[in-house]
C-alpha positions as a Markdown table, in Angstrom:
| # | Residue | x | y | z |
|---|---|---|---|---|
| 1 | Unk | 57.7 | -21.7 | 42.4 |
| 2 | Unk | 60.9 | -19.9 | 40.9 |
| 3 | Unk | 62.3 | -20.0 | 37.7 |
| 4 | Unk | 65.6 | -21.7 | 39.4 |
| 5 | Unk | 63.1 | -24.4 | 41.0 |
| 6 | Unk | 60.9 | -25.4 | 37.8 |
| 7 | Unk | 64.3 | -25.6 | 35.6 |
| 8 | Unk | 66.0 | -27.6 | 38.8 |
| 9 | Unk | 63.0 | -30.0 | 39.1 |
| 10 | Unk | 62.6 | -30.1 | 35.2 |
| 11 | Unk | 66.3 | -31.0 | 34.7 |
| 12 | Unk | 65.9 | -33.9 | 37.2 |
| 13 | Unk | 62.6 | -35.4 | 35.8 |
| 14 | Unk | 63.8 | -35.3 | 32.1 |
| 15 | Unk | 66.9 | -37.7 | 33.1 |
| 16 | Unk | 64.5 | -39.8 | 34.9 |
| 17 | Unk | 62.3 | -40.1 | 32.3 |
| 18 | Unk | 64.8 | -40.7 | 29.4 |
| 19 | Unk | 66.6 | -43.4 | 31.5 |
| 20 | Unk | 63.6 | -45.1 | 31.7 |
| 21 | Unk | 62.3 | -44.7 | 28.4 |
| 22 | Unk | 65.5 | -46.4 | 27.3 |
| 23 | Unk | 65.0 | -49.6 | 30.1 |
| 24 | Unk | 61.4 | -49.5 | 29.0 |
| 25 | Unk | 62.9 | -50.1 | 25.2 |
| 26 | Unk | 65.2 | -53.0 | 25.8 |
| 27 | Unk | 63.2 | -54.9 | 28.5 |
| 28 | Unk | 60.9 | -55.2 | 25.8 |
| 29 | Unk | 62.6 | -55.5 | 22.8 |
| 30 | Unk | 66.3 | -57.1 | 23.9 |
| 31 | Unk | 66.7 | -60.3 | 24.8 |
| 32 | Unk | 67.9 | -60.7 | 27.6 |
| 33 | Unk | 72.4 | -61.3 | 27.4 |
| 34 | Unk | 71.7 | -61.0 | 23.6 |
| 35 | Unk | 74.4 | -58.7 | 21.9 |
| 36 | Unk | 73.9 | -56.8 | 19.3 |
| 37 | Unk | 76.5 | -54.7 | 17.5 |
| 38 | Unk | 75.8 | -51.1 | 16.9 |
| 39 | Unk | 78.8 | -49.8 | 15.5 |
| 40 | Unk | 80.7 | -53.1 | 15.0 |
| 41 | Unk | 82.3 | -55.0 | 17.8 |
| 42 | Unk | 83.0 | -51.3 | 19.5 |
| 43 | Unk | 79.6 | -50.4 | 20.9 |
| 44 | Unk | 77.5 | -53.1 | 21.8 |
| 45 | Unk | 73.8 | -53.3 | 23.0 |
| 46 | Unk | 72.7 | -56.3 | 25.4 |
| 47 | Unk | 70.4 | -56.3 | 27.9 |
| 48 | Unk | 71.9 | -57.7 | 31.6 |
| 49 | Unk | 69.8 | -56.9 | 35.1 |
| 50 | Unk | 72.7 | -55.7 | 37.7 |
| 51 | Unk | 71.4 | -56.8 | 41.1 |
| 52 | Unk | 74.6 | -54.8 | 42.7 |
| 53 | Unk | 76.0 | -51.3 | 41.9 |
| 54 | Unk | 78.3 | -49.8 | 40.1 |
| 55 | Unk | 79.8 | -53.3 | 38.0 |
| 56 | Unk | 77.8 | -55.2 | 40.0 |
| 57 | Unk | 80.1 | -54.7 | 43.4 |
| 58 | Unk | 77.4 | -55.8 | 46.2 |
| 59 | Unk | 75.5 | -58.1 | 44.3 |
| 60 | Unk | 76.5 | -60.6 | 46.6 |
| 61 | Unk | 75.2 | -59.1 | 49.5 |
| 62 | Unk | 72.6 | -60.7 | 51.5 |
| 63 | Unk | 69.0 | -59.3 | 51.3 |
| 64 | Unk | 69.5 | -56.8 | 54.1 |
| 65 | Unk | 72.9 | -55.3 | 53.3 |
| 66 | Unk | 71.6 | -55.3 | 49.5 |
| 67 | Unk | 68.4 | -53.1 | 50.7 |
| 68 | Unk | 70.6 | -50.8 | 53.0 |
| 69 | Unk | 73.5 | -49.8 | 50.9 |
| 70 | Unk | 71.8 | -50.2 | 47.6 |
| 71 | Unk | 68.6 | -48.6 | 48.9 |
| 72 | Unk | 68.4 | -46.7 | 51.4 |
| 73 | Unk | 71.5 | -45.3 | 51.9 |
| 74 | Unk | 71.7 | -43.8 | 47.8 |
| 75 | Unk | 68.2 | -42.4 | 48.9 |
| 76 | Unk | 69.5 | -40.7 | 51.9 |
| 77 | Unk | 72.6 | -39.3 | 49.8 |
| 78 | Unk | 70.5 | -38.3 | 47.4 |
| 79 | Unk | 67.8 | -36.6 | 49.2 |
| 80 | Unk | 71.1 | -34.6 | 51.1 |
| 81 | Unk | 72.2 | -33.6 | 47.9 |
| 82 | Unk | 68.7 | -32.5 | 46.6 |
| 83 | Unk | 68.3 | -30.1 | 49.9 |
| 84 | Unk | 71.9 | -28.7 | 49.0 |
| 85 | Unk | 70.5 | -27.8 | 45.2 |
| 86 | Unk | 67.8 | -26.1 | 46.8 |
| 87 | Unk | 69.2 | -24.4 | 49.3 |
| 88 | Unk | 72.4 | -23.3 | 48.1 |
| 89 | Unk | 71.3 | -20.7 | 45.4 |
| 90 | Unk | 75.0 | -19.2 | 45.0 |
| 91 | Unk | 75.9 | -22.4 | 43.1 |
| 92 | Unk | 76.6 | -22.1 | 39.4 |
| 93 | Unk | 74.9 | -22.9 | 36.2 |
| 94 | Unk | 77.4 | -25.8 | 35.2 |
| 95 | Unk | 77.4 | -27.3 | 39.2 |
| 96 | Unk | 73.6 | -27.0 | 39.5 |
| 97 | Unk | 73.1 | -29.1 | 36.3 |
| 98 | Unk | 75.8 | -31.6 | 37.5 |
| 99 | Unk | 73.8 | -31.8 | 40.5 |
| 100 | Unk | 70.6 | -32.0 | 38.7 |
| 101 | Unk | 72.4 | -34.6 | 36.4 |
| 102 | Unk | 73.3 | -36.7 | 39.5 |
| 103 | Unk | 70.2 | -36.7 | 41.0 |
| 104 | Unk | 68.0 | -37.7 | 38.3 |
| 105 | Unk | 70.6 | -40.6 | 37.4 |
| 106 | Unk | 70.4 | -41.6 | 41.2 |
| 107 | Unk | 66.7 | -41.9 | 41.4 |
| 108 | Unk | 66.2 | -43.2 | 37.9 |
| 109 | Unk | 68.3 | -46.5 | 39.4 |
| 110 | Unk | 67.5 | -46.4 | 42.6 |
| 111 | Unk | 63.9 | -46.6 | 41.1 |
| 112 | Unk | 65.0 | -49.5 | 39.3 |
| 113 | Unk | 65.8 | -51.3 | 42.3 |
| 114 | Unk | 63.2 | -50.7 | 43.9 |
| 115 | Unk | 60.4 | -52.0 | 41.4 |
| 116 | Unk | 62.5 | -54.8 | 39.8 |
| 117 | Unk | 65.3 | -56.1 | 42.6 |
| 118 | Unk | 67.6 | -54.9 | 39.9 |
| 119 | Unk | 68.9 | -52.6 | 37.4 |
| 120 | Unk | 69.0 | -52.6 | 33.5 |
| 121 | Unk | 72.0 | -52.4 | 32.3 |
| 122 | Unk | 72.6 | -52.5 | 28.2 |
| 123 | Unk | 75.0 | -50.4 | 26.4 |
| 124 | Unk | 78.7 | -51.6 | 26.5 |
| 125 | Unk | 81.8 | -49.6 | 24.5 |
| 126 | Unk | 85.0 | -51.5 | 23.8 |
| 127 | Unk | 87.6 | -49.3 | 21.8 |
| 128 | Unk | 90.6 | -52.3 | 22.2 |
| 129 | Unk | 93.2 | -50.9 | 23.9 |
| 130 | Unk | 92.4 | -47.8 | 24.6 |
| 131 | Unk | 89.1 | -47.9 | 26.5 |
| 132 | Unk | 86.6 | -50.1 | 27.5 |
| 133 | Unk | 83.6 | -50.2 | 29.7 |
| 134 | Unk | 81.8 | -52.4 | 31.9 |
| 135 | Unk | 77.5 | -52.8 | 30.8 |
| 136 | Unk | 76.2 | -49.2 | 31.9 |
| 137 | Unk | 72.8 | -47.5 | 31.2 |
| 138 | Unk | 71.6 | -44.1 | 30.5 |
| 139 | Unk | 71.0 | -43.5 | 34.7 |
| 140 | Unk | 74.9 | -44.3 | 34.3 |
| 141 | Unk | 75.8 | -41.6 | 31.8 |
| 142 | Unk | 73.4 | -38.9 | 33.7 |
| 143 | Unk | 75.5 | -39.9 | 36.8 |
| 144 | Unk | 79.0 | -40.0 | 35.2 |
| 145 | Unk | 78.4 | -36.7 | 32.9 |
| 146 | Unk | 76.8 | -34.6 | 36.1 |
| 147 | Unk | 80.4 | -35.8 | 38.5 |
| 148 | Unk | 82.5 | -34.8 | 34.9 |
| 149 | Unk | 80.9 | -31.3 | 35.4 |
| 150 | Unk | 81.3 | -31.1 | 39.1 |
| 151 | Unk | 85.1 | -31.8 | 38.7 |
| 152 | Unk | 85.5 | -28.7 | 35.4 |
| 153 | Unk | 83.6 | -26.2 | 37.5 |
| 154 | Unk | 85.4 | -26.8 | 40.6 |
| 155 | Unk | 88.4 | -25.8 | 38.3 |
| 156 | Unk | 86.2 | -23.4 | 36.6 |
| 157 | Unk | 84.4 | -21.3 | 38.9 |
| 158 | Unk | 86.9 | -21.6 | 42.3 |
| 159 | Unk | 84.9 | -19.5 | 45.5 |
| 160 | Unk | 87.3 | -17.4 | 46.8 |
| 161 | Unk | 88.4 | -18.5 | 50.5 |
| 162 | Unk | 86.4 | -16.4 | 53.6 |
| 163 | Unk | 89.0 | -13.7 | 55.0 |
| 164 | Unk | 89.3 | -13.9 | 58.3 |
């Protein structure tokens, strides 16, 4: 296996296995809708099971919808873009660890839903004003930091356009 394939496969596995280290940790030791302030009333733990996606959009879904678009269909996506990390070995360092980001965020819920019906969410940021979140998990920042470094090297690293 390739240097490019171990640090690929490596990259995905470590944000697996830190999201669910951290579900792991507050399934167990968070009651569930508890809140407990971190850092005052501006980052907040709790411990909420998200039958839906992103905010909970679909969670009112019946059964078969829920498993389609919640299941199958981020597994199909996912296992599209995995083939594309593989295969495209002209992509750069910052887009292949956004990818790797993605991915590993992706299964690490998807997982989720498939062994509990839901997912964990527990970490919630409210800065007033300015910004505020909905109840996310560590899957969540995986996902959200890999699309963030998709979007700067797009910018970044532009492939010049095929002359004709």
């Amino acid at each position: 296996m390739s240097k490019r394939n171990v640090f690929i496969l490596s990259l995905i596995i470590f944000n697996i296995i830190i999201d669910q280290i951290s579900k792991i940790i507050v399934r167990e030791k968070v009651e569930v809708y508890s809140e407990t302030q971190i850092i005052g009333e501006k980052f907040i733990l709790t411990n909420v099971e998200n039958a839906g996606a992103f905010l909970g959009m679909g969670s009112d879904l019946g059964p078969t919808m829920r498993v389609l678009l919640l299941l199958v269909l981020p597994v199909i996506v996912l296992g599209l873009v995995v083939f594309h990390v593989f295969r495209d070995k002209e992509l750069d360092r910052m887009s292949l660890i956004g990818f790797c980001c993605i991915i590993g965020g992706g299964f690490a819920n998807v997982l989720d839903r498939f062994r509990f019906g839901s997912v964990t969410d527990f970490l919630h940021i409210d800065l007033g004003g300015i910004f505020r979140t909905g109840i996310f998990n560590i899957a969540d920042v995986s996902v959200t930091t890999g699309l963030i470094m998709l979007l700067v090297a797009s910018f970044l690293f532009k492939k010049k356009p095929i002359e004709e």
